[in-house]
C-alpha positions in Angstrom: 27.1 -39.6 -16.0 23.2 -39.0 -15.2 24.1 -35.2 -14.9 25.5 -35.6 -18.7 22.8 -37.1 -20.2 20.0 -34.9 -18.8 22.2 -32.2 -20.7 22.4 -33.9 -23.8 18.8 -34.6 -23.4 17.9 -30.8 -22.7 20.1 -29.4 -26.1 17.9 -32.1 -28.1 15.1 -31.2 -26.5 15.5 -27.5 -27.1 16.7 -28.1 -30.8 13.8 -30.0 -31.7 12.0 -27.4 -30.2 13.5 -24.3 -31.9 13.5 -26.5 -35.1 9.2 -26.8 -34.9 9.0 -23.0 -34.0 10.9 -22.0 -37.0 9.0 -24.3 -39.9 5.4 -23.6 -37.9 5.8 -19.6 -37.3 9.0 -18.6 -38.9 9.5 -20.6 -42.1 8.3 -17.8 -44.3 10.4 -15.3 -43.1 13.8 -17.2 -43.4 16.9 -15.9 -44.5 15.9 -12.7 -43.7 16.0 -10.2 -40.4 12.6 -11.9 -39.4 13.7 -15.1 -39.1 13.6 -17.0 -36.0 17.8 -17.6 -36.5 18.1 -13.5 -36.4 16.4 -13.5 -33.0 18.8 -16.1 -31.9 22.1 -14.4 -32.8 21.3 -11.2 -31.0 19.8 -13.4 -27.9 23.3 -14.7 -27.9 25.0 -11.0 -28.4 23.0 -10.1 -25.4 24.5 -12.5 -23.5 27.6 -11.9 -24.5 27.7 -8.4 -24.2 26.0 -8.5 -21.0 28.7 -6.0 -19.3 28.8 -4.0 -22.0 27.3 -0.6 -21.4 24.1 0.7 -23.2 25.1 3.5 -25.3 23.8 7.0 -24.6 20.9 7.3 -27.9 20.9 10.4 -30.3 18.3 9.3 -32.4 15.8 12.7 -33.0 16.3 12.7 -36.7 14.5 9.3 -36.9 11.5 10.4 -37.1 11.8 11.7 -41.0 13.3 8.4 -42.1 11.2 6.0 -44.4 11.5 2.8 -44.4 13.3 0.4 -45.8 16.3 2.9 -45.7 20.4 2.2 -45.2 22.3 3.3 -42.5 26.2 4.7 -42.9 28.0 4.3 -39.4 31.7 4.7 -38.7 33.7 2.2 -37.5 35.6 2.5 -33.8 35.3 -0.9 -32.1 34.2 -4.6 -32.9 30.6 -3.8 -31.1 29.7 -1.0 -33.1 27.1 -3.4 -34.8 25.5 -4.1 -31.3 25.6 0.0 -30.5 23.6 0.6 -33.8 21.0 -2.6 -33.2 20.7 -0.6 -29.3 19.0 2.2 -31.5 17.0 0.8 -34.5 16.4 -3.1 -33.2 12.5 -2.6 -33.9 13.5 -2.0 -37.0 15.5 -5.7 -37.4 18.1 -3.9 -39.3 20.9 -5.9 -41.4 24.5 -5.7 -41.7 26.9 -5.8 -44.4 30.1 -7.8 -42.6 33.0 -9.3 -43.1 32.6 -13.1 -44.6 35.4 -13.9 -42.9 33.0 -13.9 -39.4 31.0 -16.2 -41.0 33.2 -19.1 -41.7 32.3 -21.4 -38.7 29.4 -23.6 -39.5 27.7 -22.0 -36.2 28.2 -18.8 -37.4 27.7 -19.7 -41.2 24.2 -21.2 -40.0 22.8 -18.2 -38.4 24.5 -15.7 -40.9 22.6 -17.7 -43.5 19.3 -18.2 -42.3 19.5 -14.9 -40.2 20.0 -12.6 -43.8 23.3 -11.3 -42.9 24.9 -9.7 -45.8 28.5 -11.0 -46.4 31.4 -9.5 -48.1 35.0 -10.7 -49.1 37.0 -7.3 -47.8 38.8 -5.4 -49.9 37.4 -7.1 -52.8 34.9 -6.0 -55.6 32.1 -8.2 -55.5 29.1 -7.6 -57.8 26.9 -9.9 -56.0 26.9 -7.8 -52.8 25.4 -5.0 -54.5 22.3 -7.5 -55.1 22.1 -8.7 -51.7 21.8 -5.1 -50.7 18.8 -4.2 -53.1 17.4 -7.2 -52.2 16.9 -7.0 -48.5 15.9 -3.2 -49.0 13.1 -4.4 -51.2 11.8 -6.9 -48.3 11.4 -3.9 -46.1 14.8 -4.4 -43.8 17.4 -1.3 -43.4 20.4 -1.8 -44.3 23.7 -0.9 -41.6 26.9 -0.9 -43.3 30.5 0.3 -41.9 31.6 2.1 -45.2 35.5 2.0 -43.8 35.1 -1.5 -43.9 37.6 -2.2 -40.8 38.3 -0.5 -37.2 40.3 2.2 -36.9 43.9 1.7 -35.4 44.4 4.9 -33.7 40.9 6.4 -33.0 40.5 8.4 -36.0 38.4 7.3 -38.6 40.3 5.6 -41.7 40.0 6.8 -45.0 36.9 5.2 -47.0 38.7 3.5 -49.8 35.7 1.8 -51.5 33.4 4.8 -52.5 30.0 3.3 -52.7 28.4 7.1 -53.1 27.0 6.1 -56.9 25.4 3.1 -55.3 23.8 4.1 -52.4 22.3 7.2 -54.6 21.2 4.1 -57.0 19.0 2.1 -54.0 16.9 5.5 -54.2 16.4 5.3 -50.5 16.8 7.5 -47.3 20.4 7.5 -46.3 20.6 7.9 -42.4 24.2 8.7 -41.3 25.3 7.7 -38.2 28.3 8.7 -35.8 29.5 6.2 -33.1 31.7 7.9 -30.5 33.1 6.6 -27.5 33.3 2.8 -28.5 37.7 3.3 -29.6 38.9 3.9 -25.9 36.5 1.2 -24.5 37.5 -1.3 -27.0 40.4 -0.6 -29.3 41.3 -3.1 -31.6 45.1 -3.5 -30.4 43.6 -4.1 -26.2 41.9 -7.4 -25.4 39.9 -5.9 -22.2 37.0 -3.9 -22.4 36.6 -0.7 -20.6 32.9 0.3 -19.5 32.7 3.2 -20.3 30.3 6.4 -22.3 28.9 5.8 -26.1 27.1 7.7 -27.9 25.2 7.0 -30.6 23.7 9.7 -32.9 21.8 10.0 -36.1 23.8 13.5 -38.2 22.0 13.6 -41.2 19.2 12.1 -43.2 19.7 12.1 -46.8 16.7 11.7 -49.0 16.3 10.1 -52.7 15.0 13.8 -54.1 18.3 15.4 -52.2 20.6 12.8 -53.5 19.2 13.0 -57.3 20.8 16.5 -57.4 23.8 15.8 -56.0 27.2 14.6 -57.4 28.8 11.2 -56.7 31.6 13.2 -55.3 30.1 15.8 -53.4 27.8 12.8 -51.5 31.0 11.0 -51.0 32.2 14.2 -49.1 29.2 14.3 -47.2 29.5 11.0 -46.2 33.4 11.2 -45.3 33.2 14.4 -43.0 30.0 13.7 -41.3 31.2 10.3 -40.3 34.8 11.5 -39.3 35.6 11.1 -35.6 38.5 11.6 -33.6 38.6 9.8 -30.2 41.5 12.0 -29.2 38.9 15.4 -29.0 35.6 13.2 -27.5 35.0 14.2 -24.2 35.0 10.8 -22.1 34.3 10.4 -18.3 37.6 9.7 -16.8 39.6 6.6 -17.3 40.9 5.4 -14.2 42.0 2.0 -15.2 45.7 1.2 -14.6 46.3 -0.5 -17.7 45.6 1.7 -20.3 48.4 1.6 -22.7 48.5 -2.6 -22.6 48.8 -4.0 -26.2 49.0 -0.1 -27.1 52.9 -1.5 -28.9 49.9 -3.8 -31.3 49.7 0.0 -33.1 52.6 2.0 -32.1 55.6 -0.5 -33.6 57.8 2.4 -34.0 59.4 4.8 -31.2 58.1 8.4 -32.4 61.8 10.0 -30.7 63.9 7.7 -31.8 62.6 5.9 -34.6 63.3 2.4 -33.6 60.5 -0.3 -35.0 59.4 -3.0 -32.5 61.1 -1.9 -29.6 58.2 0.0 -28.0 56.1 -1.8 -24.9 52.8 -0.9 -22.7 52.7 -1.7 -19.3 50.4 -0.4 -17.3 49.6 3.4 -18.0 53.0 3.7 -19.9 54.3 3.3 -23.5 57.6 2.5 -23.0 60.4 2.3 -25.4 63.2 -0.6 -25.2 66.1 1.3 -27.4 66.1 4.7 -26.2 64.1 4.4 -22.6 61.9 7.2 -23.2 58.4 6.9 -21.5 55.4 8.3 -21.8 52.0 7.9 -19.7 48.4 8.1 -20.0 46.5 10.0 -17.9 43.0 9.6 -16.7 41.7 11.3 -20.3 43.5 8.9 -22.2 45.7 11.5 -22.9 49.8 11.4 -23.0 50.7 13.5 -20.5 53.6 15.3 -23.0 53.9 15.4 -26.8 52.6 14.0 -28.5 49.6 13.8 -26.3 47.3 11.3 -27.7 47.4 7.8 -29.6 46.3 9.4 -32.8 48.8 12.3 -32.8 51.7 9.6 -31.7 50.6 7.3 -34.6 50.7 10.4 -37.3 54.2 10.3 -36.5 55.2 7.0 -37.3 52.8 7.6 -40.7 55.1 10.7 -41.9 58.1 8.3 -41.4 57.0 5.5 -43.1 55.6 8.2 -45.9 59.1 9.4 -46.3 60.7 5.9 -47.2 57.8 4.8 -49.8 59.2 5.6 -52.9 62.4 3.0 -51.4 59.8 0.7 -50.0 60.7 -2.9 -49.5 59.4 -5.1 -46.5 59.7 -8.7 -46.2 58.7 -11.2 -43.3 58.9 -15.1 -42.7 55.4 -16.4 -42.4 53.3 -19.1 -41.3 50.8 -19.2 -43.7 47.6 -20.8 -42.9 44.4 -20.7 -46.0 40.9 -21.6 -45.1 38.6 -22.6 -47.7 34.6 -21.0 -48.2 33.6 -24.0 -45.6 36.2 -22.5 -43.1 38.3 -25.4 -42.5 41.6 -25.7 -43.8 43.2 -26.3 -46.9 46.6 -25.4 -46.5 49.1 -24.8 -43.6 53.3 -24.2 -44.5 56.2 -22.1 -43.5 56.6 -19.4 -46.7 57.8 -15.9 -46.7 55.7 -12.2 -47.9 57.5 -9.2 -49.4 55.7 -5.8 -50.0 57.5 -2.8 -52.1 55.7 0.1 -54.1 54.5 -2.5 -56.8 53.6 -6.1 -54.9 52.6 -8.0 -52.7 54.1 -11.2 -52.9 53.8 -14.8 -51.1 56.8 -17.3 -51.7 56.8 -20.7 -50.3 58.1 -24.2 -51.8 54.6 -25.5 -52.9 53.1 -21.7 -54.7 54.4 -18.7 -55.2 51.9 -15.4 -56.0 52.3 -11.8 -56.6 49.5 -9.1 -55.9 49.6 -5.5 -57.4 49.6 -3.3 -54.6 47.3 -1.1 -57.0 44.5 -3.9 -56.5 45.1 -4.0 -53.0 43.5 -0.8 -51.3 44.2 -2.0 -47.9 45.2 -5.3 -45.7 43.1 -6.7 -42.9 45.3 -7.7 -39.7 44.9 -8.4 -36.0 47.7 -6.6 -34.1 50.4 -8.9 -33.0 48.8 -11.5 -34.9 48.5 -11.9 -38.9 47.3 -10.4 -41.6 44.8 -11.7 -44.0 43.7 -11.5 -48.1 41.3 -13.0 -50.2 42.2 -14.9 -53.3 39.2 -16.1 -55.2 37.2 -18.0 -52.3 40.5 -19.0 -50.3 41.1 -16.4 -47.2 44.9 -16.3 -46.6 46.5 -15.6 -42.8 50.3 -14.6 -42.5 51.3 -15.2 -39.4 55.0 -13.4 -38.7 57.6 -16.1 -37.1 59.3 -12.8 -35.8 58.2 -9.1 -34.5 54.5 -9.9 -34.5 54.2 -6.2 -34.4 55.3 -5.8 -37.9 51.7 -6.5 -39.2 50.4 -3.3 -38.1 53.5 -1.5 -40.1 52.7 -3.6 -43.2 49.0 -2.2 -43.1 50.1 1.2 -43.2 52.4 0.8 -45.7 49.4 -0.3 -48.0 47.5 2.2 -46.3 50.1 4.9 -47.3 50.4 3.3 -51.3 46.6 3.9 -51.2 46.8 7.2 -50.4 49.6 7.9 -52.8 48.0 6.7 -55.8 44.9 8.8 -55.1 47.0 11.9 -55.1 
């Protein structure tokens, strides 16, 4: 009992203390990057990413960048944002992220008073664009992960929010950045991290006089191919882990032989698939030892399947559907059912019933064997499958694919 209140008495102790620092030398600069609440988040990264391994730097091109300018990064793993801050952390750069991260009040506290820049994804939101001009004009660069999500098999996803006419608008340097490296230590469908090489490196810098003179779509192209990465071609040191492909079925739903959805497994090195046996294994490149050879090549496969059955497209999966308000906490929780076909998205339970066109959907957030998640107004939605968790991963490429279909 005397142990537990010298604890308590140490955490109020150390509040009050970090409360006086802030209003005595840090009150001026809050919510923004200088604040004393910034500091504390990435103390707390560092901690937390205390194995993680410092990423090999790249950063030459540096040196003709003015400041304030904003930084265009691919997107491979959930610590990209800590690779970046590795390289430009002098520079107390800010990040355009997910709102969704910020819901806790922990979280919400330091995303507030540290300046983070919030964003409801896959929505249009004019007061982002604000936010953005705004912290460039106090002096802070700007990091933002144009794909807006992590890739699912190592190559980058399409950008499907072109924000080329706005960044040439902030009439700043545009330093673009290429993350490689960070997919096979930390793919979003494997819960371990692997230590392993990333490399960070500054491509291009971009310029306001350079921009001024160049199309909205010839920057986008700019942006999309110096960005692109393929984790299948990166040369890696070897990966001798004997658990490579686990969680690997979170992406692959769908045997590439025999076509099967939701019978595939990883165990070990091996993807294995429950209807027609076949088995293929990793090797210490992260490669398949046969066709077809890496994750990206296997998951191109079960994209020209599910291409060929869009026009006759008509999914539909029982739910648990959980909807958090903008404090986080919850304001709704009931059994209900989604459909998707070329048109909708639809939600039908016995309390609301909604239907989304797919053409103001450009994509669907998800967590592999988990849910998948929308905003409506302020309310973030989670559909959690009762069956096949796997199925969320197919339902993102099938929005994924209408996406692409309408921008032919």
């Amino acid at each position: 009992m005397k142990i537990l209140i010298i604890l308590i008495g140490i955490i109020l102790i150390g509040v009050a203390a970090l409360y006086i620092i802030e209003r005595v030398f840090y009150r001026k600069h809050d919510k923004t990057t200088g604040s004393l609440a910034y500091i504390i988040f990435f103390l707390l990264v560092k901690i937390g990413f205390i194995n993680r391994k410092k990423p090999m730097i790249d950063d030459a091109l540096m040196t003709e960048v003015q400041k304030p300018y904003l930084m265009l990064v691919n997107h491979e793993s959930f610590e990209d944002f800590y690779y970046v801050w590795q390289m430009i952390k002098k520079d107390k750069p800010d990040y355009l992220i997910n709102e969704y991260y910020t819901r806790l009040p922990v979280a919400r506290w330091l995303a507030v008073h540290g300046g983070v820049l919030t964003k409801k994804i896959f929505t249009r939101e004019m007061a982002t664009g604000l936010k953005i001009h705004r912290t460039l004009k106090l002096g802070y660069p700007v990091v933002i992960f144009p794909e807006g999500r992590l890739s699912p098999d190592g190559r980058s996803n399409p950008i499907v929010e072109d924000g080329a006419g706005f960044y040439k608008r902030l009439k700043c340097d545009v330093v673009l950045t290429k993350i490689e490296g960070a997919y096979l230590a930390h793919p979003k469908w494997r819960k371990k991290y692997f230590r392993t090489d990333v490399r960070v490196s500054v491509k291009r810098v971009l310029h306001p006089e350079e921009l001024k003179n160049m199309t909205d779509a010839e920057f986008s192209e700019i942006i999309r191919s110096t960005l692109y990465a393929d984790a299948a071609v990166y040369g890696h040191a070897p990966y001798r882990q004997k658990n490579k492909a686990k969680g690997l079925e979170g992406i692959l739903y769908r045997c590439a032989f025999c076509g099967e959805k939701y019978q595939t497994v990883g165990r070990g090195n091996e993807l294995v698939c429950g209807a027609c046996g076949k088995k293929l294994t990793f090797d210490d490149s992260y490669h398949f030892t046969e066709w077809p050879h890496s994750i990206a090549g296997y998951y191109e496969e079960i994209q020209k399947v599910e291409r060929a059955k869009l026009d006759a497209l008509s999914l539909h999966m029982q739910v648990e559907l959980k909807v958090f308000g903008k404090d986080g906490k919850y304001t709704k929780r009931e059994p209900g059912e989604c459909f998707l076909d070329g048109e909708f998205f639809r939600y039908r339970s016995e309390s609301e019933e909604f239907a989304i066109p797919v053409s103001e959907l450009p994509g669907i957030a998800f967590s592999c064997k988990k849910e998948i998640e929308l905003y409506r107004g302020e309310d973030l939605y989670f559909f959690y499958p009762t069956s096949d968790p796997a199925q969320v991963a197919e339902w993102a490429l099938c929005v994924d694919l209408l996406t692409e279909q309408r921008g032919k």
